[in-house]
C-alpha positions as CSV (number, residue, x, y, z in Angstrom):
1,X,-10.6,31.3,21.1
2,X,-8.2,28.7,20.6
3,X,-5.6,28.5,17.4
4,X,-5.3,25.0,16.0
5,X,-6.4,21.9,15.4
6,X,-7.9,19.9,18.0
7,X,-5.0,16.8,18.9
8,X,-7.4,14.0,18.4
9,X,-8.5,15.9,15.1
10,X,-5.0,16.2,14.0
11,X,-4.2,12.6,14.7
12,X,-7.2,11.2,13.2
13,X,-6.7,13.1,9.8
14,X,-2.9,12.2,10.2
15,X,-4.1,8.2,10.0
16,X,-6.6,8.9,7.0
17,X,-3.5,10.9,5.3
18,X,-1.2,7.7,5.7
19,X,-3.6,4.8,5.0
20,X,-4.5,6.5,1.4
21,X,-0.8,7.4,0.8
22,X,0.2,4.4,1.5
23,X,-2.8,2.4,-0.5
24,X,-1.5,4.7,-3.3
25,X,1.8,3.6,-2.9
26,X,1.5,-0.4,-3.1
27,X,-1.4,0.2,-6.2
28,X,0.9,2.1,-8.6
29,X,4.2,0.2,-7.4
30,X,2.2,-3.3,-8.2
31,X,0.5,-1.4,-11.6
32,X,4.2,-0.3,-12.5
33,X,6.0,-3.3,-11.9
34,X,3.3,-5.3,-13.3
35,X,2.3,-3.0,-16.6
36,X,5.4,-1.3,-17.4
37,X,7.9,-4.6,-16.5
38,X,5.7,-7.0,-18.0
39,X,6.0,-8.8,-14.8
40,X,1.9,-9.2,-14.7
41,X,2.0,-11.7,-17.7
42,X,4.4,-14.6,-18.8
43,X,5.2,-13.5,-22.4
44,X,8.4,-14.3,-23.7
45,X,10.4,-14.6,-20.3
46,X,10.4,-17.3,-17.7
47,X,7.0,-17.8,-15.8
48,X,8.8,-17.9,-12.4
49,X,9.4,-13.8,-12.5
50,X,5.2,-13.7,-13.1
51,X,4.9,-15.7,-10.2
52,X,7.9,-13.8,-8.1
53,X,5.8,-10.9,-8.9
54,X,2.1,-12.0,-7.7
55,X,3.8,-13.7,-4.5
56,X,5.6,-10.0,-3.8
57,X,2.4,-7.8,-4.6
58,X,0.4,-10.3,-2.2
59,X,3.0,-10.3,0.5
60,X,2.7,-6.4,0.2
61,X,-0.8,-6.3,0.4
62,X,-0.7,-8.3,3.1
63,X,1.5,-6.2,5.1
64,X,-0.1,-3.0,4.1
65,X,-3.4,-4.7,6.0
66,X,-1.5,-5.9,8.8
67,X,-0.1,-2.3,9.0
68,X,-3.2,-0.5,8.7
69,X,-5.2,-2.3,10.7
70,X,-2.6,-1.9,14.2
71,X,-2.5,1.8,13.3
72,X,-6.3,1.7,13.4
73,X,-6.5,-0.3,16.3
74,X,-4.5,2.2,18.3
75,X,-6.8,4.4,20.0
């Protein structure tokens, strides 16, 4: 009997492992700058570093799709 994971097996769990990571990632790092920086709301600082902010997270989301959906693509 053979030791190991199957290749494909390995490589499909290895895609599953890196779309959540990486899901995770953007989430807090657009909760954290958003939350804890106060960047999510314009109160008492200049609205253009709330807008900076939504452009950036939606640029990043973008990029995350565009990411994961080559790396799913791939066969």
């Amino acid at each position: 009997m053979e030791q190991g994971w199957d290749s494909d097996v390995k490589r499909f769990f290895s895609k599953i492992l890196n779309s959540i990571s990486l899901a995770l990632l953007w989430a807090l790092a657009a909760a954290t700058a958003g939350i804890y920086f106060q960047l999510g709301w314009a109160g008492g600082k200049p609205i253009v570093f709330t807008f900076l902010f939504y452009i950036v997270a939606v640029l990043g989301l973008l990029g995350l799709i565009r990411y994961l959906y080559r790396t799913w693509k791939k066969d």
